[in-house]
Structures are given as structure tokens and as C-alpha cells.
C-alpha positions in Angstrom: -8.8 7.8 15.4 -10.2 4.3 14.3 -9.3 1.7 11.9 -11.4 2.7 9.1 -9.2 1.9 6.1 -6.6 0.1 7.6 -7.2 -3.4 8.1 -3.4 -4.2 7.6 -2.4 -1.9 10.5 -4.6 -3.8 12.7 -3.5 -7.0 11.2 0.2 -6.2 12.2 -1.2 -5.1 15.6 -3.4 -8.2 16.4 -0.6 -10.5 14.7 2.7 -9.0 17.0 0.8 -8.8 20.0 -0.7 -12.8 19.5 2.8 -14.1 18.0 4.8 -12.0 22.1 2.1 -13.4 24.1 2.2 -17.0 22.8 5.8 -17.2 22.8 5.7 -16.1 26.4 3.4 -18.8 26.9 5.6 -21.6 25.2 9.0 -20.0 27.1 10.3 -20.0 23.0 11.6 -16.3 22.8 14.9 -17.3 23.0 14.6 -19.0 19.8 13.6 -15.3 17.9 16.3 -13.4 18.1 18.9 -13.0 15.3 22.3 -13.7 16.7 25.0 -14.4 13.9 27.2 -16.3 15.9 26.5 -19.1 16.5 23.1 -19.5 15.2 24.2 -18.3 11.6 27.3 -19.2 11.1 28.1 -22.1 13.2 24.6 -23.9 13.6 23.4 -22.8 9.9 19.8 -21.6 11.4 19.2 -19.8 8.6 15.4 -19.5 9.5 16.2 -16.9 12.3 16.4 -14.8 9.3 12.4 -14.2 8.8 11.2 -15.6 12.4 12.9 -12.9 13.9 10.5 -10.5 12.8 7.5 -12.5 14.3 7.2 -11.2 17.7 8.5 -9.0 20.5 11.2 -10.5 23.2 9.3 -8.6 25.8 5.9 -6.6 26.8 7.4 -3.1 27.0 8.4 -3.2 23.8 5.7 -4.4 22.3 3.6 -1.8 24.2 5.7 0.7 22.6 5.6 -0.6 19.5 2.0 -1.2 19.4 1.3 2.7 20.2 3.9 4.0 17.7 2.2 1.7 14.6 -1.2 2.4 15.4 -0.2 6.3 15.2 1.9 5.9 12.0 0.5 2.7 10.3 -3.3 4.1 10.3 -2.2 7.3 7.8 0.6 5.5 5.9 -2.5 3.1 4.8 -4.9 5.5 4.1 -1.9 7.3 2.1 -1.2 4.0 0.4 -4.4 2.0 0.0 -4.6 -1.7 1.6 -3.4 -3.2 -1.2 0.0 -0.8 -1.7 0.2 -1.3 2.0 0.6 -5.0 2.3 3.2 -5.2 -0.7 5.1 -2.4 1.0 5.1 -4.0 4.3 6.5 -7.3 2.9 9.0 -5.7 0.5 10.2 -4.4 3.8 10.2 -7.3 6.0 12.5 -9.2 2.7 15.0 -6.0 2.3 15.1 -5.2 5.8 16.4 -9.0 6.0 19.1 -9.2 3.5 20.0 -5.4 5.0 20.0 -7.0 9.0 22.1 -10.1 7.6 24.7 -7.7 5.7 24.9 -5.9 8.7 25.6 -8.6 11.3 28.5 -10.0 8.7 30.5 -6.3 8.2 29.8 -5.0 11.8 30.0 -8.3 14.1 33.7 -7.4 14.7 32.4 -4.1 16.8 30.0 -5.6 18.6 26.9 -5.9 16.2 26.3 -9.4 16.4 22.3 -9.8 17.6 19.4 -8.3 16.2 16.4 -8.4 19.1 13.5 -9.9 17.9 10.9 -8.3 16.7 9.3 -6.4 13.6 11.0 -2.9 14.5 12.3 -2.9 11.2 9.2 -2.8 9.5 8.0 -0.1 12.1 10.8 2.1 11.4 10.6 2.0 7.8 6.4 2.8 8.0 8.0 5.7 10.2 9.9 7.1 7.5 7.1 7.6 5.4 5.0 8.7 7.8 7.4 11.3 8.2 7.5 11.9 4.1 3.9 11.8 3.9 1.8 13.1 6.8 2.1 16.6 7.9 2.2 17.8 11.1 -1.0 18.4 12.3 0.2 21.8 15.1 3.2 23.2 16.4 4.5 24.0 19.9 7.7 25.5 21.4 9.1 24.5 24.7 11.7 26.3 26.6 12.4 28.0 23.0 12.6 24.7 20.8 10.1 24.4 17.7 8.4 21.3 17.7 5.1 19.3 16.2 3.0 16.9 17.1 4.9 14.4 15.2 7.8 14.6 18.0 5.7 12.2 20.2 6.0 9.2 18.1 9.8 10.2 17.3 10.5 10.3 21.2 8.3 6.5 22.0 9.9 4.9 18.4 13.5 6.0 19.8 12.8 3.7 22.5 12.5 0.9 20.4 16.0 2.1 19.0 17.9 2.4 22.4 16.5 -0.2 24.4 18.5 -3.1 23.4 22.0 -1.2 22.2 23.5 -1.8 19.7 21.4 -4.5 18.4 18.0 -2.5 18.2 19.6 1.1 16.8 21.4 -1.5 14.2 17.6 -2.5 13.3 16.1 1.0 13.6 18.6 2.5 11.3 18.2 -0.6 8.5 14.5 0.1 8.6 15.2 3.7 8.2 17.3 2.7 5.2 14.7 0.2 3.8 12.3 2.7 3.9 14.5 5.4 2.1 15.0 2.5 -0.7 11.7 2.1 -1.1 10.7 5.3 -1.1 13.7 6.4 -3.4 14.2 5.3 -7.4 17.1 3.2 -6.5 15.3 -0.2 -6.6 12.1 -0.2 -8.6 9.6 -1.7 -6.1 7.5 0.7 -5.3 5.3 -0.7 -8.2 5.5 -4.2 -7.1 2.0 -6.0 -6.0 1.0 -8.6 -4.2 -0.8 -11.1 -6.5 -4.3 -11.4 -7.4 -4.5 -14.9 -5.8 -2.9 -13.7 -2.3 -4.9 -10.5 -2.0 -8.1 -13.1 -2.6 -6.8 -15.4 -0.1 -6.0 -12.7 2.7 -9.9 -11.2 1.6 -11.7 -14.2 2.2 -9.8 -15.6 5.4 -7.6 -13.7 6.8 -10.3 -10.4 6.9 -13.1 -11.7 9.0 -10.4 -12.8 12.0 -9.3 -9.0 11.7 -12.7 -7.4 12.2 -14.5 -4.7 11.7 -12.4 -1.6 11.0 -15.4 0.7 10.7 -15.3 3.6 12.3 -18.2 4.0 15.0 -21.3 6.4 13.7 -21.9 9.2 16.4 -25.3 11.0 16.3 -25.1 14.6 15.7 -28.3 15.3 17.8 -28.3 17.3 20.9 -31.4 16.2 22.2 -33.0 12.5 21.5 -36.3 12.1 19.2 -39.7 13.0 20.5 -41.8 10.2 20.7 -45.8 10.8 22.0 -47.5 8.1 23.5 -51.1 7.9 24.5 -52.2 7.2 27.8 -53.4 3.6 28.6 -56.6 3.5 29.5 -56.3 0.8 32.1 -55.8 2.7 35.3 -54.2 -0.7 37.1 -51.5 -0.9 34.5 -50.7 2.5 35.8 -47.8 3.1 38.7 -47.2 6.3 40.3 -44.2 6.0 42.9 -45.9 7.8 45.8 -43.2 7.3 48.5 -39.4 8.5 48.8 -37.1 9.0 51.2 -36.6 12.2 52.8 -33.5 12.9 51.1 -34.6 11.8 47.2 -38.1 13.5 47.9 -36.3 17.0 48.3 -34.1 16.5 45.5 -37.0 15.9 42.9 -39.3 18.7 44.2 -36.8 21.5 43.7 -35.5 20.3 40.8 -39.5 20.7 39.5 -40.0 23.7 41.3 -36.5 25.5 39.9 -38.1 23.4 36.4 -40.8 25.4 36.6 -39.7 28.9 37.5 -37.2 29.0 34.8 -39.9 27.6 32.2 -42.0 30.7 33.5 -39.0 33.1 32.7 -37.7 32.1 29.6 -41.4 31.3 28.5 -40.3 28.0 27.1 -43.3 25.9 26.4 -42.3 22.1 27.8 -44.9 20.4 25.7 -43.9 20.8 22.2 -40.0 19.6 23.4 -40.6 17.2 25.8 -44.2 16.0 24.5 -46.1 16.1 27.8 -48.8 18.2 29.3 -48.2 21.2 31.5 -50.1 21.4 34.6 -51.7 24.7 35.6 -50.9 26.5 38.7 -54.8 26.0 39.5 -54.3 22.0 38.9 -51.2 21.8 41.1 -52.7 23.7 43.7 -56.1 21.5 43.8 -54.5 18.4 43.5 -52.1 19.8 46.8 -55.7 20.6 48.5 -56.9 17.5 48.2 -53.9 14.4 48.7 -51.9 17.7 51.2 -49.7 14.4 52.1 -48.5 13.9 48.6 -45.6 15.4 47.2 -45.9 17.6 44.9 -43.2 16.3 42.5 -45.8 13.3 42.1 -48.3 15.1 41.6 -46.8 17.2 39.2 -45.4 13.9 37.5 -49.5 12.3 37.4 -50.8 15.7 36.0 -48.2 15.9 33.3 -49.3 11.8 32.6 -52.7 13.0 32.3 -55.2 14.6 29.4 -57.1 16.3 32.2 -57.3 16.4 35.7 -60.1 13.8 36.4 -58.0 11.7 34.9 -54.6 13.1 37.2 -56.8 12.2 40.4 -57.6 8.2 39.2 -53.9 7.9 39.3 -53.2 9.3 42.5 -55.8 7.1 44.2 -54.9 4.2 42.5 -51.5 4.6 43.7 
């Protein structure tokens, strides 16, 4: 998962997440929710209308609804294309508002009179065609009921729907509906664009404060490239750890010693993978003769450093 593709997903992301978080700051939430009366009919804030959609009233839904849009948003746009994407998404936002107003003005008399704020609308009508669109990817049953992978995001997006009753199921269902319009032949705007001039704009300024959305590149390599290096023929410039403690010292000596024996079993030869020399048993055992209070994981270590062992011995007394 990444947001290769889908640079408008990640715009709706950043933007809902920056618009919450500052109007938490500011303590101006309680100016972006949609309540008909008496914002709408009595004070005439018809603005309400659109700002509404701006930002979340409060961090849990906006956790939720970040999740649920990063699962749903990042296939529709692939699906779609950037381009498709953005005019869909404000086609949505502008039906979804006429649709939220109509609603508030037949239904206020049962209760429906506040929308929470908040762009669930939009994320419930990229949900429906995430459901029309992507397939489910597997399959699972549970206590004998059938489900998919899809029924996570169903279960987190019906938390949007329930958590501010009836105001947020009123939205969820209009974005449903908006997204069945849309979808469906009974307003032609599924062939509406954005203009030349916007996409230019949004290409040129809004993009860069988006990001990259490239995926990131993983090597396919199990085992990193080989790289030989000569010896340097300046013995001083040469360091050799010679002391340990106790505990570190035992540690590295059976780890070359088990090295070794297996090396000697599977007759793997060390120096064409790891590009290093591989001490005799003759070396080793000379070297041990003559420094008996070295280890022998540094001797090993100065032998395998070395062309021969004249030159194993020069590090060892140097060190």
C-alpha cells in the first residue's frame, strides 16, 4: 500500500486532517456544522452549506475517517485516474450539498435538523464505488457468516454513520445516494472535467505541498554486493581490536568456530561470497603458537585481512 497514483487521496487526507487540527486550535468548530435552524433559516448562513465539509468536529472521527479513505480512496483513483478523481470528488461535495440541504428542509420535523461537520459525504459516496469497482481481495467465514476483506472498512465507515445519530446516518445515506447518481445514467456527470486551467493550477502549486506519492523501491537481493578491497599497505592505518570482554570474546569465537565447522561440512568456499581469504588450519594453529594470549577470533579476523601470513603477523604486533 502507498500513494503511488493517488495524489488526490492524499490531498483529502493532508487537507481534513490540517483543516480538524486548526480549527481545534482556533476553538472555531462550532462554526462547521450544518444546523438548519437557526443558522439557515433564521440567521441566513448560507455558507455553512460548503464549510461544513472542511473538517472533522473531533479526532476520533477523523481517525476513522482517515483509515477508511486511505483504504477506499487509493483504488477508486487508480480506477479513475487523478484527473476523473478530482472532478468526481467535487461533483460530490456540490450534489451531496443540495442533497444534505433538501434533507434538513423535508426531514427537520423528525428530528433531522444538523448535519456534523465534516466530509463524510464525500467518503461515503468514494465508498460506493469502491464497493462497485474493487473486488474483494479473500474470503472468510466466522461462526458460519460469509464475509470478505471488504467488511473491515464497512464496519470502521459505519462508525462515521452512527456516531452522531441522526445527523451523521442522514449524511452517510446522502453520500450513498450521491454516489449511486453519479455512478448511474440519471444525471450525466460522469463525463464532466475539471478545466484545463484548474488541473494546471492544482499541477504547479498545489502538487509539490502534497509530496511524493512514489512508492518506495525495495531491493530484490538477498545478500548485498561484493565489493574487494586491497589491503593498505600502511600497517599504522591498520586496527585490529585485540581486547574484549569476557562475555563478547566468547560470543565471537564460537560463532567463528561453529563458522567454520559448518563451512567444512557443507564445503562452502567463504572467499568467492564473502570476498576474503580463508585461513588454513596450519595458519590458525601457528599464529595460536605464537601470540597463545590472543584470541583466536582476532586472529582469525587478521589472517582473513591478510594476502599471507607474514603479513597476518605485522598486524597482530602492531596491534
Amino acid at each position: 500500500m502507498s500513494f503511488e497514483h493517488a495524489p488526490v487521496t492524499k490531498g483529502l487526507m493532508m487537507g481534513s486532517a490540517l483543516t480538524s487540527i486548526v480549527g481545534g486550535i482556533f476553538d472555531v468548530k462550532h462554526y462547521l456544522h450544518l444546523q438548519l435552524v437557526p443558522h439557515v433559516s433564521r440567521n441566513h448562513q448560507y455558507w455553512r452549506l460548503l464549510l461544513h465539509h472542511t473538517a472533522f468536529s473531533n479526532s476520533s472521527d477523523l481517525l476513522i475517517a482517515v483509515i477508511v479513505l486511505y483504504g477506499v480512496g487509493v483504488h477508486v483513483e487508480r480506477q479513475f485516474g487523478s484527473v476523473k478523481f478530482a472532478s468526481f470528488t467535487v461533483a460530490s461535495v456540490l450534489l451531496a450539498t443540495i442533497l444534505e440541504f433538501l434533507a434538513l428542509i423535508l426531514f427537520h420535523n423528525i428530528g433531522i435538523n444538523q448535519i456534523p461537520s465534516g466530509p463524510s459525504a464525500l467518503l461515503f459516496s468514494i465508498l460506493y464505488q469502491w464497493y462497485r469497482l474493487i473486488p474483494p481481495a479473500y474470503h472468510f467465514r466466522i461462526f458460519g457468516i460469509t464475509g470478505s476483506n471488504k467488511a473491515f472498512m464497512y464496519i470502521l465507515a459505519s462508525q462515521l454513520a452512527l456516531g452522531h445519530l441522526p445527523g451523521s446516518f442522514a449524511s452517510a445515506v446522502v453520500g450513498l445516494l450521491t454516489g449511486y447518481i453519479y455512478r448511474s445514467e440519471l444525471v450525466n456527470i460522469k463525463s464532466w472535467r475539471l478545466s484545463p486551467s484548474v488541473i494546471r493550477f492544482s499541477t504547479r502549486f498545489l502538487l509539490p505541498l502534497v509530496g511524493s506519492t512514489r512508492a518506495p523501491r525495495r531491493s530484490t537481493r538477498a545478500r548485498p554486493e561484493t565489493t574487494h578491497q586491497a589491503p593498505s599497505p600502511d600497517v599504522g592505518n591498520e586496527e585490529i581490536i585485540a581486547t574484549a570482554r569476557p562475555s563478547a570474546g566468547t560470543e565471537e569465537t564460537g560463532g567463528s568456530v561453529m563458522r567454520e565447522w559448518v563451512n567444512e561440512l557443507t564445503g562452502r568456499n567463504e572467499q568467492g561470497t564473502t570476498g576474503v581469504r580463508v585461513p588454513t588450519d596450519a595458519e590458525i594453529t601457528q599464529l595460536t603458537t605464537m601470540f597463545p594470549n590472543m584470541q583466536r577470533a582476532v586472529i582469525v579476523g587478521a589472517l582473513q585481512r591478510s594476502p599471507n601470513i607474514e603479513r597476518a603477523v605485522e598486524l597482530l604486533l602492531a596491534s
